[in-house]
C-alpha positions as CSV (number, residue, x, y, z in Angstrom):
1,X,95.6,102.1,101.6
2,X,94.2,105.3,99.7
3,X,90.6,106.2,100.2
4,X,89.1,107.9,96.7
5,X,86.4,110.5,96.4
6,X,85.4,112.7,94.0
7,X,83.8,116.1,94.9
8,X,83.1,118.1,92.1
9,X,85.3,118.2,89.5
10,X,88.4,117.2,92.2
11,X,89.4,113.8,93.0
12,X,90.7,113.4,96.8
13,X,93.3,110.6,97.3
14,X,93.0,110.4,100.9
15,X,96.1,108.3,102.4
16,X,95.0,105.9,105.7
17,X,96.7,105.2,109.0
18,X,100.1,104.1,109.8
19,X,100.7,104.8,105.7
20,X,100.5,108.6,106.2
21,X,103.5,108.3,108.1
22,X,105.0,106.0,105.5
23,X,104.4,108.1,102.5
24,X,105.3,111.2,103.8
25,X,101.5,112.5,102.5
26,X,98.0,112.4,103.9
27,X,96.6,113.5,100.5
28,X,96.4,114.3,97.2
29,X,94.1,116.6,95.1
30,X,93.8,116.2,91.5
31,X,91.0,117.7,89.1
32,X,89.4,115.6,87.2
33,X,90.2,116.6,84.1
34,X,93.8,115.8,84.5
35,X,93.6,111.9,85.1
36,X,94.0,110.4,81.4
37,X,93.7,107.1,82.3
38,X,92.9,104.3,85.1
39,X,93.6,100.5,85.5
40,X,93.4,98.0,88.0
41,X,97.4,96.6,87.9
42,X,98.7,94.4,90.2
43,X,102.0,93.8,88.3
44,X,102.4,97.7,88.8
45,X,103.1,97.2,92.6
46,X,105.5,94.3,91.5
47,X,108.3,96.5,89.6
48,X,109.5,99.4,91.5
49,X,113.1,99.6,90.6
50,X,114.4,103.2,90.8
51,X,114.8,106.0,93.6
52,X,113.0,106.6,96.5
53,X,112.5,110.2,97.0
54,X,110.7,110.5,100.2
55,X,108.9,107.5,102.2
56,X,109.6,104.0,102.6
57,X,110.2,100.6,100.9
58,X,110.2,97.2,102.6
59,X,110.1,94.4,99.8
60,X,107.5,92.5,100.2
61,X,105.8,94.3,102.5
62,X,105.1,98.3,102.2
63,X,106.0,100.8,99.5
64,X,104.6,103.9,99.9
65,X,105.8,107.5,98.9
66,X,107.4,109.5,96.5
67,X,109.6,107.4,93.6
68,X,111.1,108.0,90.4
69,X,110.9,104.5,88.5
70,X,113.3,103.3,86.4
71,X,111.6,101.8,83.8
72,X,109.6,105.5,83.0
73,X,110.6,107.5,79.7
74,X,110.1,110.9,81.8
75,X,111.7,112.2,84.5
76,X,108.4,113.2,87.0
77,X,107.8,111.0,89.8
78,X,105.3,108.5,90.8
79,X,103.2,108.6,94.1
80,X,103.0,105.1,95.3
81,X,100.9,103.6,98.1
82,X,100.7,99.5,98.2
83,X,100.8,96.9,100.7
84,X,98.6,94.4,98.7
85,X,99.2,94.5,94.9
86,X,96.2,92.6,94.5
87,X,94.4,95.6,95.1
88,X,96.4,98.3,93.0
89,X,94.9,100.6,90.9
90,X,97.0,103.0,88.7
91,X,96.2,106.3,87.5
92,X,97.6,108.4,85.5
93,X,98.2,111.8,85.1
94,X,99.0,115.1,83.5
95,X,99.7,118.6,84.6
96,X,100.2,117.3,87.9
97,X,103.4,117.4,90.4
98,X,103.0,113.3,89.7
99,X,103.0,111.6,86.3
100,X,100.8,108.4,88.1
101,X,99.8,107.0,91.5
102,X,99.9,103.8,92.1
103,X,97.9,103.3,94.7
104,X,96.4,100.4,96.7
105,X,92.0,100.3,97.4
106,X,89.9,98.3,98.8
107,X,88.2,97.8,95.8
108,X,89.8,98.5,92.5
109,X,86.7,97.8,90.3
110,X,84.6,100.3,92.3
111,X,87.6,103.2,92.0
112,X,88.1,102.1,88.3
113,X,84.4,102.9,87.4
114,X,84.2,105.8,89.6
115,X,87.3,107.8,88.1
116,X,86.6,106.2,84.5
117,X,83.0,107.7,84.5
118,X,82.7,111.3,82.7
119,X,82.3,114.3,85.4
């Protein structure tokens, strides 16, 4: 699970327990100005076809780390983060290392209205 806060004009994707391990990454800093656009997606966590570049993939259970997904016209990776799709949340990005996260909350309305707000 991936804790959000925003601090400034930065948004801190905070990676928690046994998942840091998983992904490979305790965190991720992203200004604000470079997230162009956030949804709650719980089909998201549901097609991960491609290559794992770093951290782990149990269908079914755990996918968290660094992919680059199939099904994406461009050829940046995706950070990815989910246990429970029901509570993904995808954002994505530009002029960043990653072209999205996809990333499971605890509560994907709250994170939606807190990144989808204007800084």
């Amino acid at each position: 699970m991936v804790e959000v806060t925003v601090e400034h004009d930065t948004v801190v994707f905070t990676v928690r327990g046994l998942h840091k391990v998983l992904a490979f990454k305790s965190q991720l800093t992203v200004p604000r100005s470079h997230i162009i656009g956030v949804r709650p997606d719980p089909d998201a966590a549901k097609r991960l076809e491609g290559l794992r570049a770093g951290g782990t993939h149990v269908p079914g259970l755990v996918s968290a780390g660094t992919f680059y997904l199939d099904h994406q016209a461009n050829h940046k990776p995706t950070f990815i983060d989910v246990a429970n799709p029901e509570h993904t949340v995808v954002v994505e990005l530009r002029d960043e290392e990653y072209q999205q996260l996809i990333i499971e909350v605890e509560d994907p309305v709250t994170v939606v209205a807190l990144l989808a707000t204007s800084g």
